[in-house]
C-alpha positions in Angstrom: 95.5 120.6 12.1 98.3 120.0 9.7 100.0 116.7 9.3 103.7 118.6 9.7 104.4 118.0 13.8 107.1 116.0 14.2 108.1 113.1 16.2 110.8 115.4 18.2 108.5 117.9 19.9 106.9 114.7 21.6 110.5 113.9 22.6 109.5 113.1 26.3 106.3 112.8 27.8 106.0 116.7 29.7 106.9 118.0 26.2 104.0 115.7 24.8 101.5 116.6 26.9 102.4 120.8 26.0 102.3 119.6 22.5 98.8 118.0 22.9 97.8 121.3 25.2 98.9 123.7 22.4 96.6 121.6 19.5 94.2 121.7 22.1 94.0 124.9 22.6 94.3 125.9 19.2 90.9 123.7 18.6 89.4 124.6 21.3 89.7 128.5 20.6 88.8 127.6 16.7 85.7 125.9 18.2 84.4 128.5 20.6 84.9 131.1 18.3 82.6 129.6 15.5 80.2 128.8 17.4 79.9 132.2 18.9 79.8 133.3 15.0 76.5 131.4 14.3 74.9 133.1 17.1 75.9 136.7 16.2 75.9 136.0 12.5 73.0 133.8 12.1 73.0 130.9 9.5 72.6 132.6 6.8 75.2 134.7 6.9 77.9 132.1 8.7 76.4 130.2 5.8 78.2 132.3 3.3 81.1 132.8 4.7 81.7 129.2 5.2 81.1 128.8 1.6 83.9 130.8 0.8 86.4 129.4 3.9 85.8 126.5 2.2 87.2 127.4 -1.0 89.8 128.7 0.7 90.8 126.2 2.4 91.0 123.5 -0.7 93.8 126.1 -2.4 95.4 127.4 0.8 98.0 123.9 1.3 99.3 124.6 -2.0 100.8 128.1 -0.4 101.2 127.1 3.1 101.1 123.2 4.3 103.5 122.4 1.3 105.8 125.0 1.4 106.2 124.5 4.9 107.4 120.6 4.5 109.8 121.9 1.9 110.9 125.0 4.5 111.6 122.1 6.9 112.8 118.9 5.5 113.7 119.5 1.4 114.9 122.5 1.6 118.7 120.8 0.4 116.9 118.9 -2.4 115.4 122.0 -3.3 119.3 123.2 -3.5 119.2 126.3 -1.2 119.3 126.7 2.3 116.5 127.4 4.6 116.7 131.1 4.9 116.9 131.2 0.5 113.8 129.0 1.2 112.1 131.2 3.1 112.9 134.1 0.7 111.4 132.1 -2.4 108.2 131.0 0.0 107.6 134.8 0.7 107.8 135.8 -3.1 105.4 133.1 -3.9 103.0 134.0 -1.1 103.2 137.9 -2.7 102.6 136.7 -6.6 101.0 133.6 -6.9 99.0 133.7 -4.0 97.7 136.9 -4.3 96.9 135.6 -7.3 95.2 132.5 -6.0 93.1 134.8 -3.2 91.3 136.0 -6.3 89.9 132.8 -7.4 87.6 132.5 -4.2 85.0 135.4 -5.4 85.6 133.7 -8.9 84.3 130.4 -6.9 81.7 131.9 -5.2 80.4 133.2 -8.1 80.5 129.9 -10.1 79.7 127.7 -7.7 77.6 129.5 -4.8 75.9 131.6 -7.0 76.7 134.7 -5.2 76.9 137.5 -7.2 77.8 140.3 -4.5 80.4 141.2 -2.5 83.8 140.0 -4.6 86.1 142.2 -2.1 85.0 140.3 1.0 85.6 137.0 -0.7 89.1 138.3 -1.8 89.8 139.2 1.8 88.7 135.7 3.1 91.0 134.3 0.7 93.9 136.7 0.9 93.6 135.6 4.8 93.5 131.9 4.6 96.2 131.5 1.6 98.7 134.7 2.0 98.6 135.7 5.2 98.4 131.9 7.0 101.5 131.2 4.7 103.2 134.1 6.7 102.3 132.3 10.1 103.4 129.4 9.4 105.9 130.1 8.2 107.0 131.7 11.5 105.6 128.7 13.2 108.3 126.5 11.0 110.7 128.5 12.0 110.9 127.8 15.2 109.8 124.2 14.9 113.1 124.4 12.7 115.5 125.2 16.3 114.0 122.9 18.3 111.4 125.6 19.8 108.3 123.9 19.9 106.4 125.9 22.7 107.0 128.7 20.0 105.6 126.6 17.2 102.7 125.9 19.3 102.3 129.5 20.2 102.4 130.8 16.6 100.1 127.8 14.8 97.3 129.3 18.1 97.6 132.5 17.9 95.8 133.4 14.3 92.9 131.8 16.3 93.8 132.8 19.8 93.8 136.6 18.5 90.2 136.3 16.4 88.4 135.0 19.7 89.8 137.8 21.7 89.0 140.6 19.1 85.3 138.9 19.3 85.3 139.4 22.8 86.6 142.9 22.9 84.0 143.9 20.3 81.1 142.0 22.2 82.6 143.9 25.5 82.1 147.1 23.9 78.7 146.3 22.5 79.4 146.4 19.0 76.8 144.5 16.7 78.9 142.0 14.6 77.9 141.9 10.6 80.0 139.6 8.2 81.9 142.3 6.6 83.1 143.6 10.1 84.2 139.5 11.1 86.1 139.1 7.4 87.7 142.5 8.5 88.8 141.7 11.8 90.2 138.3 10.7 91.9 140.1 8.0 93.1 143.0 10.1 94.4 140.3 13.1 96.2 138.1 10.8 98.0 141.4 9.0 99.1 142.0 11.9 100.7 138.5 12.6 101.9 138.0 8.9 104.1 141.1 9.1 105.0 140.2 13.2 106.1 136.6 11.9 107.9 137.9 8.5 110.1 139.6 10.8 111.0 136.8 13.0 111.6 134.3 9.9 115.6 135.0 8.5 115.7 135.5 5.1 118.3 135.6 2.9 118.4 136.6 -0.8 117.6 134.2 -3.9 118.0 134.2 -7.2 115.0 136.2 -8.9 113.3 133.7 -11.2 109.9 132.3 -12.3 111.1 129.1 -12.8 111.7 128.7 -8.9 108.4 129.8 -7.4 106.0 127.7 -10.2 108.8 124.9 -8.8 107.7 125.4 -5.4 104.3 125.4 -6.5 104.3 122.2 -7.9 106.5 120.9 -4.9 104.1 122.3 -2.7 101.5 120.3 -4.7 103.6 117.3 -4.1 103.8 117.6 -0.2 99.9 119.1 0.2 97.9 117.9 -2.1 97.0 115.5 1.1 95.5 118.3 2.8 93.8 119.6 -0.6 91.6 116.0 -1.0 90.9 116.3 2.7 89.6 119.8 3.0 87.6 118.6 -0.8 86.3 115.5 1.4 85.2 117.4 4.6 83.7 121.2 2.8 83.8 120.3 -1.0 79.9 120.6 -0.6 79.6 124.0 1.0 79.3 126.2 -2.0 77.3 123.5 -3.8 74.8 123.5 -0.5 74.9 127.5 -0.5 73.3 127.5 -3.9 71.5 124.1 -4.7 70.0 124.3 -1.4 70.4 127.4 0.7 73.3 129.5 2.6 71.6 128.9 6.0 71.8 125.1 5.5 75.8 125.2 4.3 75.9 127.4 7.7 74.4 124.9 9.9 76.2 121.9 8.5 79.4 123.6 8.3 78.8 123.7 12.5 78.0 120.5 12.8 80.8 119.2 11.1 83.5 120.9 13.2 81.4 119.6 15.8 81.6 116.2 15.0 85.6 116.5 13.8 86.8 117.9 17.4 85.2 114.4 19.0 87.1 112.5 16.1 90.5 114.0 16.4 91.8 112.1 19.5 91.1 109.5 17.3 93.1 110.8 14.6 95.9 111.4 16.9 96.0 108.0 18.3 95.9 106.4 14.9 99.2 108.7 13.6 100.7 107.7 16.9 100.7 103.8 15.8 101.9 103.9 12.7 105.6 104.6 13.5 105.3 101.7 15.8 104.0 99.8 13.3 106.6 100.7 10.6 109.8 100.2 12.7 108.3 96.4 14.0 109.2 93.2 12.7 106.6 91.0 10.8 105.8 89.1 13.4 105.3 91.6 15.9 103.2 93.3 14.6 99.9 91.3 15.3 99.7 92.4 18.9 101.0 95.9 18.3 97.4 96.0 15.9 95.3 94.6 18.6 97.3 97.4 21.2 96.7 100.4 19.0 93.2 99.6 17.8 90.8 98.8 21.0 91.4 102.1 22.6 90.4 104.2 19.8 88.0 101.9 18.6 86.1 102.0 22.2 86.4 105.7 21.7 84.8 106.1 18.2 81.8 104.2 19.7 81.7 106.1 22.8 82.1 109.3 20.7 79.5 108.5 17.8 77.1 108.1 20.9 78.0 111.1 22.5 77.1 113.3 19.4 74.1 111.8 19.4 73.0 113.3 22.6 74.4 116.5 22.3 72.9 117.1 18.8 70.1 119.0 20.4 72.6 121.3 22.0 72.9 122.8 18.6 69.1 124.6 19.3 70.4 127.5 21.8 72.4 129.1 18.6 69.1 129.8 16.9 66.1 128.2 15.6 67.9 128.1 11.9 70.6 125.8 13.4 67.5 123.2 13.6 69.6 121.7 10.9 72.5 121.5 12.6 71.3 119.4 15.4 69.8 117.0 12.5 73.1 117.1 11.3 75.2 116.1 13.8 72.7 112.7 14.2 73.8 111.5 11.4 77.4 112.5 11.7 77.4 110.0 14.5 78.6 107.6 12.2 81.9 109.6 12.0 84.3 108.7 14.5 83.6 104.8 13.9 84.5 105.2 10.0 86.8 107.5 10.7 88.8 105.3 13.0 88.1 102.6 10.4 89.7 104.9 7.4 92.2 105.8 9.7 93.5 101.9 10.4 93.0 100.7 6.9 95.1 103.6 6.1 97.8 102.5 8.2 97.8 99.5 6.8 98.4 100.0 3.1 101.3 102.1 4.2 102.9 99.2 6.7 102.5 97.4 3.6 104.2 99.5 1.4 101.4 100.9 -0.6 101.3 104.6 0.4 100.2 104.8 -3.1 97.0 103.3 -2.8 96.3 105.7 0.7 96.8 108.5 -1.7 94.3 107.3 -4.7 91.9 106.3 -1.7 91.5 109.9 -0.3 91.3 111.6 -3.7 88.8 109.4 -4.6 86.9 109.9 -1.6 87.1 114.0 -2.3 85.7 113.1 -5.9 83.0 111.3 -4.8 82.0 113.7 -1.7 82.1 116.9 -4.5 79.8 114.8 -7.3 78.2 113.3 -5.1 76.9 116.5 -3.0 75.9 117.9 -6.3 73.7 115.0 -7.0 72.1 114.3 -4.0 71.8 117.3 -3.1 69.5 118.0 -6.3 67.3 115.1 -5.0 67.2 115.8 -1.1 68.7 119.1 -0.1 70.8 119.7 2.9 70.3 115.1 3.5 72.0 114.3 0.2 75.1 116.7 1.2 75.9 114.8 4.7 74.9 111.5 2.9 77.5 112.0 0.2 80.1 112.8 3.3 78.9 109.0 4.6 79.4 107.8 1.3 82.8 109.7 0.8 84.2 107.9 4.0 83.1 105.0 2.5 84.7 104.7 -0.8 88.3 105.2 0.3 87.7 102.0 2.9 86.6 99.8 0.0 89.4 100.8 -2.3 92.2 99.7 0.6 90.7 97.0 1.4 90.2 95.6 -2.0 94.0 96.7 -2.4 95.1 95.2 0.5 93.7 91.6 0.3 95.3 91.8 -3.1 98.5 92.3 -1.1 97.6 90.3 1.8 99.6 87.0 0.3 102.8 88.3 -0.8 102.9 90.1 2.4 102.7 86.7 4.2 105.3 85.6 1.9 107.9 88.1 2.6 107.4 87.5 6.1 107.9 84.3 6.0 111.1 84.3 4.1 
């Protein structure tokens, strides 16, 4: 999920509901399809691989979630058009991050200890950074004219097409290894990068260095969000594949997306009230807080509870996903500090310190890497989802120091 939908493609409440049914969708085909990795790959092997998606992930919104807010709302700022946009987003995705796909088997290497198979960690990465940028940027495109069943459409279908190429290869009885999954997902999204490029206008730019390091750096600007949050919800994988063991990062890396696809309703709702919250007046916002906040949290109790009782689910993948069901115990904490975060969050930007939101969730992605590294030392695969508990943590305590340092001048001004 990236943070770039907009508030027009919930214009009315049928296109809402298709909106929610593409993300849905998407998740739910992202889901499926992992979960039918751990049983063909095994733990070990998912564990890797997650190790390196990981990586991945961290560098892949400099290349992709960035760009795209540029692509959409800066491009003018920028001072080109779209379609020049577009051009200078495809020459970065072709230099610097080709470059950048490299730098996953250098990670894997220096932090996961694992010494083989540099190609396949190039592909992973060439995949999540290069050719996602391509997809999105198709998927921009047409959020761009207003076509937001083709938005949803195009952000599905890179997972969409992996679960049905898993399915046609389990239909024709073909054992699955992880080289044959990184080549699939790298064949499938080839095939969408250079379907998409040809759908996106482009229209010719300038040649120079100067413009792609400054998207780069405005790509920083826009997702370095994403970057802390993928550092605060997988910093630990590598660190667990070699401190502790790849079957262990595998397992938790299931129980986490587990435990995320119960909390995102609870994301969504807490996005949903902030616009409310900003366009109010001082003094009505009190009720609007109570409004948006006993829905979700009633939710974040009902769904810490609920992965509580499925945990043991987790056991039918295999009997190295013990750890996974272990896991997702402890993650039942989640959805109540993550509805928490979320709330706080929305606070220190009603009262005008976006600023300290930002500082909060870098600090948490500090604290969940050094603190995985530590604990991890000290009690294996426990320390790692310990230091996610304490990652949640630190960003609350920050806003809420920051905010009761706000809290009287905000009563001021709304009182004058």
């Amino acid at each position: 999920m990236t943070l770039l939908e907009r508030p027009t493609a919930l214009s009315a409440p049928r296109d809402a509901w298709r909106a929610r049914a593409w993300v849905w969708l998407r998740v739910g085909a992202q889901l499926v399809t992992l979960l039918m990795l751990a049983w063909l790959l095994g733990a070990h092997a998912l564990g890797r691989y997650a190790a390196a998606l990981a990586m991945a992930s961290v560098i892949a919104p400099l290349f992709v979630s960035g760009p795209a807010y540029v692509y959409l709302s800066s491009h003018p700022a920028f001072g080109c058009t779209r379609d020049q946009l577009a051009t200078v987003w495809r020459r970065l995705l072709f230099t610097f991050g080709f470059a950048a796909s490299t730098l996953v088997p250098i990670g894997m290497v220096a932090f996961a200890g694992d010494l083989g198979d540099a190609g396949l960690w190039f592909l992973v990465g060439f995949t999540e950074i290069v050719l996602a940028g391509f997809a999105e940027m198709a998927a921009r495109h047409h959020q761009s004219d207003g076509r937001y069943d083709a938005m949803g459409l195009w952000l599905a279908l890179p997972h969409l097409l992996r679960f049905t190429a898993l399915v046609l290869l389990l239909a024709i009885g073909v054992e699955l290894t992880l080289p044959l999954w990184v080549l699939l997902s790298f064949a499938t999204s080839l095939v969408l990068a250079w379907v998409g490029a040809r759908r996106v206008p482009f229209k010719d730019n300038p040649r120079a260095l100067d413009t792609l390091t400054r998207l780069l750096r405005t790509g920083f600007r826009f997702g370095h969000g994403n970057v802390a949050h993928h550092l605060m919800v997988d910093g630990d994988k590598p660190f667990v594949a070699r401190i502790a063991y790849p079957a262990a990062a595998g397992a938790l890396f299931v129980a986490q997306r587990v435990a995320e696809v119960f909390c995102m309703p609870l994301q969504k709702a807490v996005a949903r009230s902030l616009p409310r919250l900003l366009h109010a007046l001082p003094g009505e916002r009190a009720p609007l807080w109570h409004q948006s906040a006993w829905w979700p949290a009633l939710y974040a109790v009902f769904a810490g509870a609920a992965l509580f009782a499925i945990a043991p689910l987790l056991g039918v993948l295999g009997p190295e996903f013990g750890i996974a069901g272990a896991a997702l115990r402890w993650l039942c904490w989640l959805p109540p500090l993550a509805f928490a975060r979320g709330m706080l969050g929305n606070a220190a930007v009603v009262a005008g310190r976006h600023h300290a939101y930002v500082v909060g969730h870098w600090l948490g992605a500090g604290v969940r890497v050094l603190g995985a590294i530590c604990l991890l030392a000290l009690f294996g695969w426990e320390g790692a989802v310990a230091s996610l508990l304490i990652a949640e943590v630190v960003p609350m305590l920050y806003l809420a120091a920051t905010m009761r340092g706000t809290a009287p001048a905000s009563a001021t001004s709304a009182h004058q």
